[in-house]
C-alpha positions as CSV (number, residue, x, y, z in Angstrom):
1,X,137.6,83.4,78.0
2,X,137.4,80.1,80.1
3,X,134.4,77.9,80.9
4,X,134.0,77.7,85.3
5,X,131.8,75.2,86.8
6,X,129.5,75.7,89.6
7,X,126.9,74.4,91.6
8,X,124.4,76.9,89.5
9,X,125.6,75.6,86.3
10,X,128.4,76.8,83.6
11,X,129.4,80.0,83.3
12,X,131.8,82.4,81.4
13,X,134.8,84.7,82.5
14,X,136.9,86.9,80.5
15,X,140.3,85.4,79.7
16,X,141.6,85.2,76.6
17,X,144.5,82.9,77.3
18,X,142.4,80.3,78.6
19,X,140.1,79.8,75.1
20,X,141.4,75.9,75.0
21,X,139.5,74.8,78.0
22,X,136.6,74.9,75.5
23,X,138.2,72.4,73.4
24,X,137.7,70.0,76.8
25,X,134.2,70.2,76.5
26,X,133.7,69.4,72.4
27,X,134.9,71.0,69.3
28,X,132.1,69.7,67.0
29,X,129.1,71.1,68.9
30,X,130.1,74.5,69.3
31,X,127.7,77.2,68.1
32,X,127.2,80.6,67.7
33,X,124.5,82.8,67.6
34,X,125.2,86.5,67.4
35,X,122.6,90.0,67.7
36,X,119.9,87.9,68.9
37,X,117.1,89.4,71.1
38,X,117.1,87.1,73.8
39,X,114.0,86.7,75.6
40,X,114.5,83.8,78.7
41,X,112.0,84.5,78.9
42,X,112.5,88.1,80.1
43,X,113.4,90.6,77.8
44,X,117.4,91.1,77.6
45,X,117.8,93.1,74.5
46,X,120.2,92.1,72.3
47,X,122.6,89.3,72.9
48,X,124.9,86.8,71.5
49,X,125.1,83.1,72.6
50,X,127.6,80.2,72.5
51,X,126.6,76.4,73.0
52,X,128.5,73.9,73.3
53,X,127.4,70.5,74.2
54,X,123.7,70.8,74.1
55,X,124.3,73.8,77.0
56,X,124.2,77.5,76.5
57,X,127.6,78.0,77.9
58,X,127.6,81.8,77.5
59,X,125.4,84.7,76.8
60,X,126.1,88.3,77.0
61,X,126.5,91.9,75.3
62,X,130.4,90.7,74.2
63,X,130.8,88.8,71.0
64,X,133.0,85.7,72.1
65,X,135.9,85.6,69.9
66,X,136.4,82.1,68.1
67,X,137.8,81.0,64.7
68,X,135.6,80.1,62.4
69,X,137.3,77.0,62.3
70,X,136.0,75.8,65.4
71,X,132.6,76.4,65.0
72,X,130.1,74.0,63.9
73,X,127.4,77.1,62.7
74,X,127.6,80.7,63.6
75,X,124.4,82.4,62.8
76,X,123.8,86.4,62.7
77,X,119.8,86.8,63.9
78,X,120.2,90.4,63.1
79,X,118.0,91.3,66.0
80,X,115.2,88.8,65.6
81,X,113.6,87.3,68.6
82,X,115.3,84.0,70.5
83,X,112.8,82.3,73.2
84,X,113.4,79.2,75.0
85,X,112.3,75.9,73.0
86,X,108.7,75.6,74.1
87,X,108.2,72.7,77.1
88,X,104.9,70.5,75.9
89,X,103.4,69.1,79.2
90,X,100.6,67.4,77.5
91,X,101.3,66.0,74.1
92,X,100.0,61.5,72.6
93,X,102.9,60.8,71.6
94,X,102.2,57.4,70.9
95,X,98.9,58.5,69.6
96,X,95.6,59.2,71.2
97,X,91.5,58.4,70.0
98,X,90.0,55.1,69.8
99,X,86.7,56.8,70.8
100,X,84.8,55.0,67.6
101,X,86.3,52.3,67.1
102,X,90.1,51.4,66.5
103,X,90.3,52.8,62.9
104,X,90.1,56.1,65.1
105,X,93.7,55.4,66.6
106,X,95.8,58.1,66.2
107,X,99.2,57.1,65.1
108,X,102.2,58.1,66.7
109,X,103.6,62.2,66.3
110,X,106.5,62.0,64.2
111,X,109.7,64.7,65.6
112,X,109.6,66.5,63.4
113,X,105.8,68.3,64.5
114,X,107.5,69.0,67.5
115,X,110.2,70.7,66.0
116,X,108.3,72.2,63.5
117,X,106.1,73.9,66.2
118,X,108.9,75.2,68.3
119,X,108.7,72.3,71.4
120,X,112.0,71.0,72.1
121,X,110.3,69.4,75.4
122,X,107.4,67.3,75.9
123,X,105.7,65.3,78.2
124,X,103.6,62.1,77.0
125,X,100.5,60.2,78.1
126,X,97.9,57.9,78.0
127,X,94.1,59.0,77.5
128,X,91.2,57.2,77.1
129,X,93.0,54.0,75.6
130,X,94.9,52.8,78.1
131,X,94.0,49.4,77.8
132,X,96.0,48.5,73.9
133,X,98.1,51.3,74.8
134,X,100.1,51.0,77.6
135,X,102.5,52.3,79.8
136,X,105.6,49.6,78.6
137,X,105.2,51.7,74.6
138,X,104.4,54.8,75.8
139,X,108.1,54.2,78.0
140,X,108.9,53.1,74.5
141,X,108.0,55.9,72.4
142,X,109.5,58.3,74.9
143,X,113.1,56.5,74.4
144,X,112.8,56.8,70.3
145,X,111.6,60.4,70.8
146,X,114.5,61.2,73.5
147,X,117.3,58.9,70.8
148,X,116.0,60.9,67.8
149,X,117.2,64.3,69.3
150,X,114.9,65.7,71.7
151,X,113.7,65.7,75.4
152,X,110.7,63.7,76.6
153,X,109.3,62.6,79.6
154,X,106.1,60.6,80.5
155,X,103.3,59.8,82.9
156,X,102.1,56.4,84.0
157,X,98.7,55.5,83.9
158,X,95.5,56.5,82.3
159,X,91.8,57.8,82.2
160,X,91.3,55.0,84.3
161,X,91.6,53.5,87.6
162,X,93.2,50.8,88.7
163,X,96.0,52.7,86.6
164,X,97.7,51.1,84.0
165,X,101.2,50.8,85.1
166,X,104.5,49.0,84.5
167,X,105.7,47.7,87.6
168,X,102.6,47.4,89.4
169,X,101.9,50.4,91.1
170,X,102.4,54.5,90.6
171,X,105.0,54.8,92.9
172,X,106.8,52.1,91.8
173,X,107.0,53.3,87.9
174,X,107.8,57.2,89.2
175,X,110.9,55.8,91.4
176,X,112.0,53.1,89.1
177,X,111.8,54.2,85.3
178,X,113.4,57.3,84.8
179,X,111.6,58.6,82.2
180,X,108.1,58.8,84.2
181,X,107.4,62.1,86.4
182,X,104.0,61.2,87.6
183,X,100.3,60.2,86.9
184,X,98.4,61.0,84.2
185,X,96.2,61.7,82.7
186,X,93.1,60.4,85.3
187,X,89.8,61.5,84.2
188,X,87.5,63.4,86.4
189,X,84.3,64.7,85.6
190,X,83.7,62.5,82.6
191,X,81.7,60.1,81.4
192,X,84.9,58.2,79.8
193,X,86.1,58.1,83.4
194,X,86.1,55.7,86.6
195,X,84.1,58.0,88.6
196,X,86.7,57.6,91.0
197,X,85.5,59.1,94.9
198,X,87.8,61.3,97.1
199,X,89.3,58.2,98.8
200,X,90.3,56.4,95.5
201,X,91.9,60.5,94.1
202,X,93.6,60.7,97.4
203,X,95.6,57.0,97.3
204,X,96.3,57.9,93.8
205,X,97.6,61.7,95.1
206,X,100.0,60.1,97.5
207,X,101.5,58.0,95.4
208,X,102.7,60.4,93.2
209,X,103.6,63.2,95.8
210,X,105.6,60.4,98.0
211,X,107.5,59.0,94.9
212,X,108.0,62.8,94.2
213,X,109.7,63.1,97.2
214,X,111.8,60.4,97.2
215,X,113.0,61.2,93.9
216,X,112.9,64.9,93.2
217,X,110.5,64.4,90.0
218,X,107.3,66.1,90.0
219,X,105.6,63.6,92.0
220,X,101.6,65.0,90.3
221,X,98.6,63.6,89.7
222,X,98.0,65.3,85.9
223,X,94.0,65.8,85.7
224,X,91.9,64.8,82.3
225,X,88.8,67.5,83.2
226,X,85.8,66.3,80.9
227,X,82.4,68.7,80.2
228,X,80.5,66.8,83.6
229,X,79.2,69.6,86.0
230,X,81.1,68.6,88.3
231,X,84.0,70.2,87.8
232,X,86.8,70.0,90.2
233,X,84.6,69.9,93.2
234,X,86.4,66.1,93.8
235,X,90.0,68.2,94.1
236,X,88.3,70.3,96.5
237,X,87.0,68.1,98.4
238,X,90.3,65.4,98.5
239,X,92.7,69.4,99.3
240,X,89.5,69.7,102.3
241,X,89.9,66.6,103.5
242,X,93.6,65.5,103.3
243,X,97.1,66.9,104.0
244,X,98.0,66.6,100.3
245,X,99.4,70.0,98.8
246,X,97.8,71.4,96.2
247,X,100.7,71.2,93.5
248,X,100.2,67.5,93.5
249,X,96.9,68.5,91.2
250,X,97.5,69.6,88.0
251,X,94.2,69.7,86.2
252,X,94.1,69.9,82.5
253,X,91.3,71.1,79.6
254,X,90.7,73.9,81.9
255,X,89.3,76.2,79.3
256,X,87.1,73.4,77.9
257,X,84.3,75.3,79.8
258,X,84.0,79.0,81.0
259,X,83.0,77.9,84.2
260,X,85.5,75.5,84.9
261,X,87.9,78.0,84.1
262,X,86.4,79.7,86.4
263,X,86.6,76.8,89.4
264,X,90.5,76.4,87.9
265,X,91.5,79.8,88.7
266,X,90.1,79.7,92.1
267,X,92.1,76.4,91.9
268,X,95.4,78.1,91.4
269,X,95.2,80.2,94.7
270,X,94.9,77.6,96.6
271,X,98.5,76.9,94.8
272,X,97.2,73.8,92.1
273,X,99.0,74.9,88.4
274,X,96.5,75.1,86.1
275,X,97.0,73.7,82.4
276,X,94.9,75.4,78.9
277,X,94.6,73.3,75.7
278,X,95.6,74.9,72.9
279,X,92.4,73.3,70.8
280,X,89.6,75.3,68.3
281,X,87.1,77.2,69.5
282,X,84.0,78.5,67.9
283,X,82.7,81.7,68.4
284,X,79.2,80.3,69.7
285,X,81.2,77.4,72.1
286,X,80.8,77.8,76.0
287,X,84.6,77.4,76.2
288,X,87.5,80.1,75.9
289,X,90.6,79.4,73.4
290,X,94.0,79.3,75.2
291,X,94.9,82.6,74.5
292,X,91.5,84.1,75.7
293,X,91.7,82.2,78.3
294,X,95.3,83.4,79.2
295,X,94.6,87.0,79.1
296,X,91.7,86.9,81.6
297,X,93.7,84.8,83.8
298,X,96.2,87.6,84.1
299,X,94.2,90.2,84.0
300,X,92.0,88.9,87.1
301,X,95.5,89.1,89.3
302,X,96.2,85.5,89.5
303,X,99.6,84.1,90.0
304,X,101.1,84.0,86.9
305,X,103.9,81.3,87.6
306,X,100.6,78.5,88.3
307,X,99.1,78.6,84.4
308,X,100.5,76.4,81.6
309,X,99.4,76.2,77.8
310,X,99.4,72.9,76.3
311,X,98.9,71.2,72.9
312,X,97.1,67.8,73.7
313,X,99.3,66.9,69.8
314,X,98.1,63.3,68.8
315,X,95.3,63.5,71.0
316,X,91.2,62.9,69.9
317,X,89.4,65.9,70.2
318,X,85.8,63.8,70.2
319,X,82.6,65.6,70.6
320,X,79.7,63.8,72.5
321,X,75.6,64.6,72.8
322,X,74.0,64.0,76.1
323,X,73.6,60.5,75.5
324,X,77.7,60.2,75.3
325,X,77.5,58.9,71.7
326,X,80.0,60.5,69.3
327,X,78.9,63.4,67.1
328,X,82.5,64.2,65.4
329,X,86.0,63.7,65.8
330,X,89.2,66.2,65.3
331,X,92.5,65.4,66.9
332,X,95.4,68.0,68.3
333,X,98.1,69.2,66.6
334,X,101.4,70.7,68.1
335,X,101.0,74.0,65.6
336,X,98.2,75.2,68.1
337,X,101.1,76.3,70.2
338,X,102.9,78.6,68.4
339,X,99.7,79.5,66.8
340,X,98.1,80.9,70.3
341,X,101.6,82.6,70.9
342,X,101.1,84.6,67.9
343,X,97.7,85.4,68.5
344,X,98.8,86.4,72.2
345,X,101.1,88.6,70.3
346,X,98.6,90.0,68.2
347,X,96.4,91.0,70.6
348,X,98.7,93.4,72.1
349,X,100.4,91.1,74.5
350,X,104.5,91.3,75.4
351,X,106.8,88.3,74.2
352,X,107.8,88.2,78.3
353,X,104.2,87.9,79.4
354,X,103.0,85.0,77.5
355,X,106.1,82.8,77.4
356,X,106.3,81.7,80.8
357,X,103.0,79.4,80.6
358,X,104.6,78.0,77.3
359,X,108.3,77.1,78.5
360,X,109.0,78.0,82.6
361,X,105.7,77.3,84.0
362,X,105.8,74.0,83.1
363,X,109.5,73.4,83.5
364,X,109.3,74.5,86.6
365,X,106.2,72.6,87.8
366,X,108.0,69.4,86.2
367,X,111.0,70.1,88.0
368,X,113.0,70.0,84.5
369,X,115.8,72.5,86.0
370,X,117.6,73.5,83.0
371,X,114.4,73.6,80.9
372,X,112.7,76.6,80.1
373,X,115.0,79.8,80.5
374,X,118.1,80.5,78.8
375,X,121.3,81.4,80.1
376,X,124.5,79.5,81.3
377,X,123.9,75.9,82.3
378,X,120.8,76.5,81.0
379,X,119.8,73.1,78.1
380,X,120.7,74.8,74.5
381,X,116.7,74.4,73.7
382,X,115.7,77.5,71.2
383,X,113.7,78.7,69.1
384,X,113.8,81.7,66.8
385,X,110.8,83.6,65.6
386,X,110.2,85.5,62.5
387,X,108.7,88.8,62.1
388,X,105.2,87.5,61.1
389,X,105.7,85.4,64.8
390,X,106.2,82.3,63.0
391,X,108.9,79.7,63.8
392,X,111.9,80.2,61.8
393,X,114.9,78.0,63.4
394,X,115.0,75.3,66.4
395,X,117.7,74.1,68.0
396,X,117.1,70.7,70.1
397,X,119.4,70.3,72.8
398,X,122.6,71.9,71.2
399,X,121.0,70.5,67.5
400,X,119.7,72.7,64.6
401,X,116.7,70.7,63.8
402,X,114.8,73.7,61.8
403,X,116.4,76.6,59.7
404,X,114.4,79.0,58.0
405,X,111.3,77.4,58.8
406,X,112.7,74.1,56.8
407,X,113.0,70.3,58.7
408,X,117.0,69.7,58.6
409,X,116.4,66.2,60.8
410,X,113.7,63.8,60.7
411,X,112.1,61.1,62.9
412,X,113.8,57.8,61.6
413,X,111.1,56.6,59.6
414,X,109.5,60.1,58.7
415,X,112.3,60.1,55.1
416,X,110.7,56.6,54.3
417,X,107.2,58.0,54.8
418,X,107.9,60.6,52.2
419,X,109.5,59.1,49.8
420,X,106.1,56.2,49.3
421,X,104.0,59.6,49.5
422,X,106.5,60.9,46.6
């Protein structure tokens, strides 16, 4: 076999006298994973894989033929299920809350609830503290996350506008700091908010699509939606009344209420992608869980490349009476994702149909290219489920971080954490 490289990424031909060519590209990363049944998230049957340098470098029906020697793990799946590593587009990561008081901080997400819950890919931001936590840490945090082993992006700003920022304006941070895709998350249609107008959304909107374009990032305005009537009649009103396109809005907490989900979905053919949280419902709420919310939205026809699924991990999930004081306080956790995807699966759903809002929706939206799918070229992000639907092994970018559902690598800190604990 020998390894060719192409504009479309790296890719395998037969040719057994050229097998060295891999040593070029590393000898201590090289992995592989045999009788897996890849989905990428299409369903390919079974397969076998070979990573080498955090990339899938091969997949196919042909077991690649290497020494045991050179391989850093070689793994038999025996047929169970391999999905892309899930792609988080809404996670704290420096911690969310503060809604009563700053004993309600939320402390930072350690890795390893990422890993444990499958997401190899995540996207951080600011909520409604983004005045003691700022854009400079939450710049900061996404370095530590991205140096202890796994991809991470952010978004500048806040709830609030003006939006905190690093260099002084949106554009700015989206073309400067590499690690910032675009604004988020600005609060509409909530008391915590600004109560921006359509002239103040619209500035903000061009900021992020023009630094989009000038960089090839995402260039989007990500949308907190609170439980304020209404709704996303400001988007509507900014898409009416400008020439902004409707990808730069990406409003989030869509299921929060049934009949913003309803506005949301009406949303997403005008072409806006639409995000879900992942949080608890009750059974008496005026709100739909993710995974209820996902099966309508594909059963009512509508384009099922615009929805995402999100956790809101290290987030406050506050709840407020009519006179906006507090009532009670939970905050997110990353497990809600691969929680909804087996109750997706329970409910009768195919593997094929519900990842895409978990791992190539997003990706794709972010404009993460090698996120989200598997095959040659594709980032070595994976994730293998167990027969109950659980998360059994991860693999962050060419790294086993979980095997057999155990934490093989922690944050840097996490160890010391334990051991006081112990």
């Amino acid at each position: 076999m020998c390894l060719q490289v192409s504009k479309f990424g790296m890719r395998w031909q037969p040719n057994p006298s050229t097998i060295h060519s891999l040593f070029l590209i590393t000898i201590t990363m090289l992995h592989r994973i045999q009788n897996a049944h890849i989905y990428d998230p299409a369903d390919r049957g079974v397969c076998h894989l070979l990573v080498a340098a955090g990339r899938v470098v091969y997949l196919g029906s042909e077991m690649p033929e290497l020494s045991q020697n050179l391989l850093a793990s070689d793994t038999d799946l025996e047929g169970l299920r391999l999905i892309p590593g899930l792609v988080d587009g809404h996670a704290h990561t420096n911690g969310g809350g503060g809604e009563a008081g700053f004993k309600t901080r939320v402390p930072p997400v350690p890795l390893s609830d990422f890993t444990r819950a499958g997401v190899t890919t995540v996207v951080g931001l600011l909520g409604t503290d983004d005045l003691t936590r700022g854009t400079s840490a939450l710049v900061a945090r996404t370095r530590a996350l991205r140096e202890e082993g796994i991809s991470a992006w952010c978004y500048t700003g806040g709830y609030h506008l003006p939006l905190t920022t690093l260099t002084g304006s949106a554009r700015s941070d989206i073309v400067h700091i590499d690690c910032i895709l675009g604004v988020g998350e600005l609060a509409l249609s909530d008391h915590r908010s600004s109560q921006p107008g359509t002239a103040e959304l619209s500035r903000v909107a061009s900021e992020a699509h023009v630094a989009g374009l000038m960089t090839g990032k995402a260039g989007i305005v990500h949308l907190h939606l609170g439980d304020g009537d209404r709704g996303l009649a400001l988007v509507r009103q900014v898409l009416d009344k400008t020439e902004l396109p409707p990808r730069v809005f990406n409003p989030t907490h869509c299921n929060r209420r049934k009949a913003l989900f309803e506005e949301a979905c009406e949303l997403s053919e005008r072409g806006s992608w639409i995000d879900l949280t992942a949080f608890p419902v009750g059974p008496d709420e005026d709100a739909w869980s993710a995974a209820d919310g996902l099966q309508r939205y594909l059963e009512k026809g509508h384009p099922p490349e615009q929805i995402t699924i999100s956790s809101d991990g290290g987030g406050c999930l506050p709840e407020f009476d009519h006179q906006g004081q507090l009532l009670k306080m939970d905050y997110g956790r990353l497990m809600a994702l691969p929680e909804t995807l087996a109750e997706l699966l329970a409910a009768g759903l195919t593997l094929d149909s519900i990842l895409p809002p978990l791992s190539l929706n997003p990706a794709r939206l972010l404009r993460l290219h090698d996120k989200g799918w598997l095959g040659p070229g594709s980032a070595a992000d994976l994730v293998v489920l167990d027969d109950d639907h659980s998360v059994r092994d991860v693999m962050a970018l060419g790294v086993w971080h979980v095997r057999a559902g155990q934490v093989v690598i922690r944050g840097t800190f996490e160890p010391v954490a334990k051991e006081r604990e112990s």
